[in-house]
KEVEX-801357 format. One line per 3 residues: number of its first residue (from 1); their letters; for each residue x, y, z of N, C-alpha, C. Coordinates in steps of 0.05 Angstrom, whole numbers. Layout:
% residues N
NUM = A = X Y Z X Y Z X Y Z ~ ...
This chain:
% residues 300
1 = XXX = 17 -24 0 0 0 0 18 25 0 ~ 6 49 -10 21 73 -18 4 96 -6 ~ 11 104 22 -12 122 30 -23 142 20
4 = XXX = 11 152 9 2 179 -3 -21 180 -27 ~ -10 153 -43 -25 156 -61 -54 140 -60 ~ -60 134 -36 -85 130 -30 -104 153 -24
7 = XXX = -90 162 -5 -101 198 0 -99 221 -24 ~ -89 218 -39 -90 226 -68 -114 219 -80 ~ -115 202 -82 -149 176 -94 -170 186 -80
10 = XXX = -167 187 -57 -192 182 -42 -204 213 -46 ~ -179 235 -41 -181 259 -54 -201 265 -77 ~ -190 248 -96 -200 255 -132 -236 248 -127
13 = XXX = -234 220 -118 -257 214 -112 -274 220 -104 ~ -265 238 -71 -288 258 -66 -294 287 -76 ~ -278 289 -99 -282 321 -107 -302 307 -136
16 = XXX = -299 284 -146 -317 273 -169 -350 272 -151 ~ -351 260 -135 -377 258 -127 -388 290 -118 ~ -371 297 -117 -385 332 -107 -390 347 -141
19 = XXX = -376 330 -155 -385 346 -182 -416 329 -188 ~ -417 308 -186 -432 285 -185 -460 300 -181 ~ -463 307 -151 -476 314 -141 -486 335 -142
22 = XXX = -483 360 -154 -484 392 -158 -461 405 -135 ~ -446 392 -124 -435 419 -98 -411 422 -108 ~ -409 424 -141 -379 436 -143 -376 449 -176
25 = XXX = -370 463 -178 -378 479 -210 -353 458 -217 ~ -355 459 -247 -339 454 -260 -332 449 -289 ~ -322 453 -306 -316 451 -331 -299 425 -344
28 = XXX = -329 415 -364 -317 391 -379 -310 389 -404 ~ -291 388 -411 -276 392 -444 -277 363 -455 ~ -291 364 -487 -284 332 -501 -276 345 -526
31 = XXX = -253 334 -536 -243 335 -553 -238 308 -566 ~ -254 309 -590 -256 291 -609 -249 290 -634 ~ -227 279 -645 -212 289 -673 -226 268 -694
34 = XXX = -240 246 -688 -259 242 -694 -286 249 -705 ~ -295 268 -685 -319 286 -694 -341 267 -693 ~ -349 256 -662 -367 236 -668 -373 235 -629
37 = XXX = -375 254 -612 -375 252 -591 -397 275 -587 ~ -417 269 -570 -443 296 -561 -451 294 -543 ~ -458 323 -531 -463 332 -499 -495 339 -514
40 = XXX = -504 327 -494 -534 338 -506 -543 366 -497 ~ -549 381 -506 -566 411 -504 -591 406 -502 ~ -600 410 -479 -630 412 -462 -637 438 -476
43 = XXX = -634 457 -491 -651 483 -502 -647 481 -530 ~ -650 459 -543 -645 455 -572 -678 458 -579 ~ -675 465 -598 -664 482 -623 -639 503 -616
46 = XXX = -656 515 -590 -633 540 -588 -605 533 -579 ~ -584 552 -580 -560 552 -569 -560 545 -541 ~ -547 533 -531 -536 529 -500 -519 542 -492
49 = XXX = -530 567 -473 -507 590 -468 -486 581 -448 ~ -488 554 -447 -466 542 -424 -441 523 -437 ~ -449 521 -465 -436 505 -481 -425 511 -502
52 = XXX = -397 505 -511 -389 521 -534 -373 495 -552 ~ -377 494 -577 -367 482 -595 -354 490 -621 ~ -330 479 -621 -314 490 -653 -312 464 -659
55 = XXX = -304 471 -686 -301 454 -710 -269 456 -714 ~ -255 439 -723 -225 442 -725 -213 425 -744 ~ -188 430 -760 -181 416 -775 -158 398 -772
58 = XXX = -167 372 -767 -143 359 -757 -114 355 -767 ~ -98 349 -752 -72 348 -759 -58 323 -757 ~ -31 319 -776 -30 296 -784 -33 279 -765
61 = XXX = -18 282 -740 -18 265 -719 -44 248 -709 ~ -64 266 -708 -88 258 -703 -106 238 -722 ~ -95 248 -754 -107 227 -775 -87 201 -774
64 = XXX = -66 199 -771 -51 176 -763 -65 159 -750 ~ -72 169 -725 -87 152 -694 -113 151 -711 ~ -121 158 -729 -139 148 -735 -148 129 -760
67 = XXX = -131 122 -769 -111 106 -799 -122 118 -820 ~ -123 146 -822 -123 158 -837 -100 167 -856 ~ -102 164 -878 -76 171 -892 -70 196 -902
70 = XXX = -46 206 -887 -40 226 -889 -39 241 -923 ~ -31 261 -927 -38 277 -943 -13 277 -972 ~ 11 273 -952 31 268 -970 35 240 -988
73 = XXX = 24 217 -973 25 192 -979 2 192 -996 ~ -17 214 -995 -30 208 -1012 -35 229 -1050 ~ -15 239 -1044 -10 259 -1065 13 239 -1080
76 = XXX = 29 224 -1056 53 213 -1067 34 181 -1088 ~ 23 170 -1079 10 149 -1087 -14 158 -1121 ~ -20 184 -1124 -37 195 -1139 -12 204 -1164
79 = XXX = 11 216 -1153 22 214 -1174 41 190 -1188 ~ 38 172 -1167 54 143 -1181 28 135 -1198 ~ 1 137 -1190 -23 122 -1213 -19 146 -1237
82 = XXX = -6 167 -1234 -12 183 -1258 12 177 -1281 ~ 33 167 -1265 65 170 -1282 53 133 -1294 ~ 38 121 -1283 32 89 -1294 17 93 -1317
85 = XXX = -3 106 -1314 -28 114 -1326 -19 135 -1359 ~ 6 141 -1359 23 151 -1372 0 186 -1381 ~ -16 194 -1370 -33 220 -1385 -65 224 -1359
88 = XXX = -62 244 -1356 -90 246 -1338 -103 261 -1347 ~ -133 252 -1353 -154 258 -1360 -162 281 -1342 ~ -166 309 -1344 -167 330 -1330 -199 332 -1325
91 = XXX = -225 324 -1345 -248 320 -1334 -254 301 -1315 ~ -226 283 -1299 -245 262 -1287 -236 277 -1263 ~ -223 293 -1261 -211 308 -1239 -224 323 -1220
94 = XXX = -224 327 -1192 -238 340 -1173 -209 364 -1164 ~ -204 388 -1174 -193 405 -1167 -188 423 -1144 ~ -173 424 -1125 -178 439 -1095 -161 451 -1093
97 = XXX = -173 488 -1080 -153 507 -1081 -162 526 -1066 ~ -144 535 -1047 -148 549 -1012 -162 570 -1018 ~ -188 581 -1006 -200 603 -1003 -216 614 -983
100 = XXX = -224 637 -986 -233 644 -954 -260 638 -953 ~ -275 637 -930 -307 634 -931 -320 661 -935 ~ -332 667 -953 -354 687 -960 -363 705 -944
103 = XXX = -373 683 -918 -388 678 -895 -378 692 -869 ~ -353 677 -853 -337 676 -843 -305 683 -841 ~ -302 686 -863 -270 692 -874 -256 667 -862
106 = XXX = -267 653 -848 -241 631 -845 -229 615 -863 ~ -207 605 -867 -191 587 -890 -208 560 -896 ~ -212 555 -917 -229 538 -925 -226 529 -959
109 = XXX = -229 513 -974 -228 498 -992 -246 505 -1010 ~ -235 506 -1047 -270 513 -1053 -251 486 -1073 ~ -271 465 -1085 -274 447 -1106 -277 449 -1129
112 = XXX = -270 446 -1153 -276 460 -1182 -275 430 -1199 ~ -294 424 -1221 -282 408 -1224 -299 413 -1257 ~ -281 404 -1279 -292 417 -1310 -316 394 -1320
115 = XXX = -344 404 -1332 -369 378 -1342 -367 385 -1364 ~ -377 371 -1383 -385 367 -1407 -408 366 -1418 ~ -425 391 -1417 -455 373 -1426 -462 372 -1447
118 = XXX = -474 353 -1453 -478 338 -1483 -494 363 -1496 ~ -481 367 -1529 -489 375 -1547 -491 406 -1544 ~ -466 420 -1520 -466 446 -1514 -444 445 -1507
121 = XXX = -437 460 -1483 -398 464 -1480 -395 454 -1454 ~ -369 451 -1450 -357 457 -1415 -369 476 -1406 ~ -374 463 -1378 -377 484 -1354 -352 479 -1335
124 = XXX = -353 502 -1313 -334 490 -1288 -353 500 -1264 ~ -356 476 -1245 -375 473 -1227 -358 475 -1205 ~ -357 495 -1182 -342 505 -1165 -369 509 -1134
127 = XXX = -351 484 -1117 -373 476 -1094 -351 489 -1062 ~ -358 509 -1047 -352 510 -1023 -369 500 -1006 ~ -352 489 -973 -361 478 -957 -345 486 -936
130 = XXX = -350 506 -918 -330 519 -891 -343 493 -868 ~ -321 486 -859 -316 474 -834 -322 486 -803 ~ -315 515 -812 -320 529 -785 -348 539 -789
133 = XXX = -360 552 -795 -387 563 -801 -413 546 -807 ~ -406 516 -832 -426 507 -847 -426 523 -868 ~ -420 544 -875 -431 561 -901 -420 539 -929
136 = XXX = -435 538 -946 -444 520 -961 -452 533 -988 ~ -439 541 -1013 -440 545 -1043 -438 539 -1054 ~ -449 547 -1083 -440 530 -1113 -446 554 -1135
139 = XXX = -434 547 -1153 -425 568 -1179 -419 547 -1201 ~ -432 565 -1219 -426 546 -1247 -419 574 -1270 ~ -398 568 -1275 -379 580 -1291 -374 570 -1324
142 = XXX = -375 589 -1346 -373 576 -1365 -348 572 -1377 ~ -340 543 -1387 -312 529 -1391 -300 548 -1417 ~ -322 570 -1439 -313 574 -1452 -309 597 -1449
145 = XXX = -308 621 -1470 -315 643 -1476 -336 654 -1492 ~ -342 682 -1485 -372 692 -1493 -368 684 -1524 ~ -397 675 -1535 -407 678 -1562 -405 690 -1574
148 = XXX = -406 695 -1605 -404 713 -1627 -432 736 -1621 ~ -459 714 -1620 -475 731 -1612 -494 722 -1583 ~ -511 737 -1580 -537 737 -1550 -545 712 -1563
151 = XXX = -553 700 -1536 -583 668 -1552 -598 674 -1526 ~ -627 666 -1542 -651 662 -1528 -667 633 -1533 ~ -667 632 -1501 -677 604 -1509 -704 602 -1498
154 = XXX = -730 595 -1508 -748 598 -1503 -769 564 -1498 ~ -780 566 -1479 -790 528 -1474 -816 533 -1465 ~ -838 518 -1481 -861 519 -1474 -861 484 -1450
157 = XXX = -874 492 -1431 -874 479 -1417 -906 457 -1420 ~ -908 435 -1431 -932 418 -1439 -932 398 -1430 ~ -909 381 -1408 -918 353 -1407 -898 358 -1367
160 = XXX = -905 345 -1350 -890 346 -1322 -862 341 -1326 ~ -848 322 -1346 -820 309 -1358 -807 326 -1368 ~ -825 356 -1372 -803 380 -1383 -785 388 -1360
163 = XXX = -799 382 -1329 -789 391 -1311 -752 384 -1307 ~ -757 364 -1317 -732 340 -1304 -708 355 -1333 ~ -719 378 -1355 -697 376 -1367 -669 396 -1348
166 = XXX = -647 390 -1357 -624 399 -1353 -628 429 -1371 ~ -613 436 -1348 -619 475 -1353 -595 487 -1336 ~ -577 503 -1348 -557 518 -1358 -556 545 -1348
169 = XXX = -562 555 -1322 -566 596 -1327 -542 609 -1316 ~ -529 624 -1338 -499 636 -1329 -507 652 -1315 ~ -483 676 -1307 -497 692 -1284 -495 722 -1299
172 = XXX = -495 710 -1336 -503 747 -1346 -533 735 -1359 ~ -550 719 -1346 -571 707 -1360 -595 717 -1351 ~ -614 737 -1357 -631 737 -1351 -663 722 -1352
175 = XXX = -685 713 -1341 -705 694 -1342 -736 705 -1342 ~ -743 699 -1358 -779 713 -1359 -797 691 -1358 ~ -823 696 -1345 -848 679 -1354 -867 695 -1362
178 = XXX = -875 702 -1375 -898 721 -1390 -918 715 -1372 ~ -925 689 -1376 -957 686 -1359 -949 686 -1329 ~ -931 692 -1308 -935 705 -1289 -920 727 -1279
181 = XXX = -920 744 -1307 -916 772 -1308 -889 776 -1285 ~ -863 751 -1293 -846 754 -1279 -822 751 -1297 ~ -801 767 -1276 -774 771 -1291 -753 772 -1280
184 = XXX = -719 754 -1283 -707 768 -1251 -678 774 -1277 ~ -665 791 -1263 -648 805 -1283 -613 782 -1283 ~ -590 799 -1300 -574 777 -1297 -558 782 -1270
187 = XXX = -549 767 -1267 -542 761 -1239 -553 753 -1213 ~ -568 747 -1215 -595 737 -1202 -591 709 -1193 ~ -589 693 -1168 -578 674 -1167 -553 667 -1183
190 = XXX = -534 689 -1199 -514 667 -1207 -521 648 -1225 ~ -491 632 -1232 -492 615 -1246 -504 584 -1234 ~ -525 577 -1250 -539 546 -1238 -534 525 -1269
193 = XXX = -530 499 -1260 -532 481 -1278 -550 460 -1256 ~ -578 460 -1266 -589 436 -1241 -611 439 -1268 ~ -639 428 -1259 -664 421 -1277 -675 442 -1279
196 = XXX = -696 446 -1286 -722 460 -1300 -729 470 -1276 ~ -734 437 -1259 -760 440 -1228 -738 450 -1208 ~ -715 452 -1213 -691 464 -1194 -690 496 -1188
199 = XXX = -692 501 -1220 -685 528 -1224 -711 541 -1217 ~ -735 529 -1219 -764 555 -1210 -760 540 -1175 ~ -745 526 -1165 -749 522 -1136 -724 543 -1128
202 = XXX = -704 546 -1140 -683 567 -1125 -697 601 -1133 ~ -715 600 -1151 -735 628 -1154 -753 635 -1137 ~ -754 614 -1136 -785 610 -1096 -762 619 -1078
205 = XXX = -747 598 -1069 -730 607 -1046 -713 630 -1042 ~ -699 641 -1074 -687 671 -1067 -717 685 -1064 ~ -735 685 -1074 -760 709 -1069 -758 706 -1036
208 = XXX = -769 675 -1029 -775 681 -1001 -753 690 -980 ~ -728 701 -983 -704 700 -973 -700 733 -975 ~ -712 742 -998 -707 770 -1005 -737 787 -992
211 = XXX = -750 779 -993 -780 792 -989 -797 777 -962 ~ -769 780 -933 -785 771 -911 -820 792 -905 ~ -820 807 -912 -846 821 -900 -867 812 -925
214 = XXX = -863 794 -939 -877 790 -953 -892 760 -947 ~ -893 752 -919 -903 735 -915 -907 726 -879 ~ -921 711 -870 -925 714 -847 -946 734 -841
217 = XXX = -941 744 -816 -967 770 -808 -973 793 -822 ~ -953 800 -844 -946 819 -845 -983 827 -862 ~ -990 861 -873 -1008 869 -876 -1025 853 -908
220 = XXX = -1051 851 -911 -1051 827 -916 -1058 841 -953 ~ -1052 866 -955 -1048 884 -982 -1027 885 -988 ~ -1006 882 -976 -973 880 -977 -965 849 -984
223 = XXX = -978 824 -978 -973 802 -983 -985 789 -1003 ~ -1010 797 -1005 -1027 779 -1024 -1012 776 -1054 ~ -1000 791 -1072 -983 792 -1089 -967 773 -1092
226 = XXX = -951 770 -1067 -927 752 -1066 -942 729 -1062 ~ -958 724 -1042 -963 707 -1044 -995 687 -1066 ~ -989 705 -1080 -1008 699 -1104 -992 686 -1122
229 = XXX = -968 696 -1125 -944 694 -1145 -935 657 -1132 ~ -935 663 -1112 -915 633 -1098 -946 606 -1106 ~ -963 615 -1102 -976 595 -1112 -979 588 -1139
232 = XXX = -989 612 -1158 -981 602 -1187 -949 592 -1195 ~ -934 588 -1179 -907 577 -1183 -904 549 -1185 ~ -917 551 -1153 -917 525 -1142 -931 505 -1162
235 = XXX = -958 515 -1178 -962 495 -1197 -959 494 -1214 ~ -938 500 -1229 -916 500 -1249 -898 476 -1243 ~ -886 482 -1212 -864 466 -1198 -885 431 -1194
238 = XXX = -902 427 -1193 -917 412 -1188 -932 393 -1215 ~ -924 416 -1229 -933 395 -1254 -959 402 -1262 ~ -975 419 -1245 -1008 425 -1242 -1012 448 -1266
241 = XXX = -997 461 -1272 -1002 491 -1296 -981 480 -1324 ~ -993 484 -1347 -975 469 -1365 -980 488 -1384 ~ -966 492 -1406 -968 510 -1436 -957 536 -1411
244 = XXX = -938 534 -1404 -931 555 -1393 -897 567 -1412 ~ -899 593 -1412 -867 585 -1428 -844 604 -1404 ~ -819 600 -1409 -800 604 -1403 -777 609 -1422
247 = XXX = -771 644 -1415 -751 640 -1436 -720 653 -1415 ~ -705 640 -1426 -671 645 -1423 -658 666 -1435 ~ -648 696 -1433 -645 708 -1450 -612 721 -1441
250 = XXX = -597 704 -1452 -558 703 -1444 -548 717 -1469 ~ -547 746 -1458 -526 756 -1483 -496 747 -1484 ~ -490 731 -1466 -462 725 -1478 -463 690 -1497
253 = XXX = -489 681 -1481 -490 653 -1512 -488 635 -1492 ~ -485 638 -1459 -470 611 -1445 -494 597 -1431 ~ -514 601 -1446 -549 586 -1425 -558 569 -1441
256 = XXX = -567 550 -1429 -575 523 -1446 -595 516 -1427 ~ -607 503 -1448 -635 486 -1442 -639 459 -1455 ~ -640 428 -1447 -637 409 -1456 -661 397 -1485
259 = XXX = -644 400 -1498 -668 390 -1530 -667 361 -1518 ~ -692 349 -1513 -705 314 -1513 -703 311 -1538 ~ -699 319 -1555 -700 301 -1583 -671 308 -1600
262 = XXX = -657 318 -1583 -623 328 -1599 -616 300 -1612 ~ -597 298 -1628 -593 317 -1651 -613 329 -1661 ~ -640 328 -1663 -658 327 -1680 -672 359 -1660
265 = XXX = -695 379 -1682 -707 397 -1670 -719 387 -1648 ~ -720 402 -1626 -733 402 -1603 -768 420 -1612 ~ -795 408 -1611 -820 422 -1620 -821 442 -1601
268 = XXX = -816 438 -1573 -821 457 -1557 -801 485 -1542 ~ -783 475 -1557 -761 496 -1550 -745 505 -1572 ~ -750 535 -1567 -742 546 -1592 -712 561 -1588
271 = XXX = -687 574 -1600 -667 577 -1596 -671 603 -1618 ~ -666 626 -1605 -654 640 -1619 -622 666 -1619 ~ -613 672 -1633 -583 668 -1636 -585 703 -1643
274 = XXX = -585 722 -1633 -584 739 -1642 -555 769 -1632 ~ -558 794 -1648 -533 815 -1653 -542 824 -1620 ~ -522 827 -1603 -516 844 -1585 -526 869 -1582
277 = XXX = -533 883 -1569 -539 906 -1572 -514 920 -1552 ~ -511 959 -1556 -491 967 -1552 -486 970 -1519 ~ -516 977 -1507 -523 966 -1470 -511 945 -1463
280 = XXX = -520 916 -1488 -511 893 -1468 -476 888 -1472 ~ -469 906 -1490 -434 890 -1494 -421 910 -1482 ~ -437 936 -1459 -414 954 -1451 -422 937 -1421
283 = XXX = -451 922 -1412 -446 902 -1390 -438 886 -1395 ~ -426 876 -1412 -406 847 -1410 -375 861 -1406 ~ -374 877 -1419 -344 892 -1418 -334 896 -1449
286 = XXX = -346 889 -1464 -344 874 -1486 -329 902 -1507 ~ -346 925 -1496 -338 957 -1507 -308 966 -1504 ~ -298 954 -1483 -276 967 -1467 -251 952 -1481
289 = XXX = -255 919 -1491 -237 904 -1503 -230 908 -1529 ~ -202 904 -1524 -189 906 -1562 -177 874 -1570 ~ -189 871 -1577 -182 836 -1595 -159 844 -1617
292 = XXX = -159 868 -1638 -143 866 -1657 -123 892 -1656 ~ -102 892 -1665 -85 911 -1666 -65 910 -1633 ~ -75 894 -1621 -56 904 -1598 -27 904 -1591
295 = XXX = -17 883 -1612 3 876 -1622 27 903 -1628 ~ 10 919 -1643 26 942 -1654 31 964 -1632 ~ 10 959 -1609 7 979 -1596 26 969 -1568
298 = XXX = 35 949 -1571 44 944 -1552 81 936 -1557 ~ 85 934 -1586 112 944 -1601 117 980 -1603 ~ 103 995 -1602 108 1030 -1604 110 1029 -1577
């Protein structure tokens, strides 16, 4: 027997049961590099003003203990499959390159990686995901350069399966529906590559995001509009309102809308290809660029 270190013990023991019990404040830290350990919060939904949690990015040591493979072993292993492989296909590629959060400013990762969609051009689809915050984005960027001329793409909407087509909107693209006397300009959500039923669901959600007094208690002459508008949407989105049209109108050429019958004419969607006007090419920048002669001007 070891007295001291019995009286040490017996010590620890009775200062545990006093935590045990309520008669002793105290502070409990878990650190989990894992990310798989929880204190439950009795005021959830809300915050627990007694509890505080970060997010952190582990370090090698920690992915080791966890047989995680480190970062170098694995860059080192990626380029032995590439020097075997003798050539790497740059579309099969998931691209990663340090940036700040939007959100948060903290250091964080954004993803890029180049698509192909059939019977139109590259895009580059660029996904953030912050660790510290949650803040969470996406951008779709076009793989090429602007068109010779503006295209408009115009889709009568007649069967629920138009919903599911693949749809294209850069972020100099503006969008109209005649029959509900709506319109959102370019830049407007940004660049999206998702469906038909995608793109009028991120038009619901920026409305309801931008126009909080436009719903809830608010006065019921101030809402009825909006919310007149969100229901004739909704049965569009639903499949319930049909012969509805939608047109795409991208003066730089980079918006697409999926032809069901490509190669061949699409009946319900029409494409047209038209001259710039002198407004839309001093908003692209298009006024300010010199394509020819610069050569000379840059020999004097």
């Amino acid at each position: 027997m070891d007295p001291d270190n019995a009286v040490k013990i017996d010590d620890f023991v009775a200062q545990l049961t006093k935590c045990r019990d309520g008669d002793r404040k105290f502070t409990l830290h878990l650190d989990d590099s894992s990310g798989n350990s929880f204190i439950e919060n009795p005021h959830a939904p809300k915050e627990d003003p007694q509890m505080t949690m970060v997010y952190y990015r582990r370090n090698a040591g920690q992915n080791a203990q966890l047989g995680l493979q480190p970062a170098s072993q694995t860059e080192e292993k990626q380029e032995e499959e590439e020097e075997e492989e003798g050539q790497t296909n740059v579309n099969d590629e998931v691209l990663n390159f340090p940036t700040n959060c939007p959100s948060c400013n903290a250091p964080t990762e954004t993803r890029m990686k180049l698509v192909a969609i059939p019977h139109f051009k590259e895009v580059v689809i660029m996904a953030t995901n912050c660790d510290a915050c949650g803040h969470r984005s996406n951008e779709v960027k076009s793989g090429a350069g602007m068109e010779p001329h503006g295209t408009r793409l115009t889709l009568r909407i007649t069967d629920p399966l138009d919903l599911n087509r693949d749809v294209l909107k850069s972020e100099t693209c503006e969008v109209y529906m005649p029959s509900l006397d709506f319109h959102i300009a370019a830049g407007t959500l940004g660049g999206r590559f998702t469906t038909l039923e995608g793109l009028l669901c991120n038009i619901k959600d920026q409305l309801k995001s931008l126009n909080p007094f436009g719903f809830g208690d608010s006065p019921a002459e101030f809402s009825a509009k909006m919310k007149t508008f969100i229901t004739n949407l909704d049965k569009v989105i639903n499949g319930e309102e049909m012969n509805v049209l939608i047109t795409l109108d991208d003066p730089a050429g980079n918006s697409y809308i999926q032809n069901l019958y490509a190669p061949d004419p699409d009946p319900e969607l029409q494409i047209v290809h038209y001259p710039r006007t002198k407004e839309q090419e001093d908003d692209l920048g298009i006024s300010d660029m010199k394509t020819e002669g610069y050569e000379e001007d840059n020999q004097s």
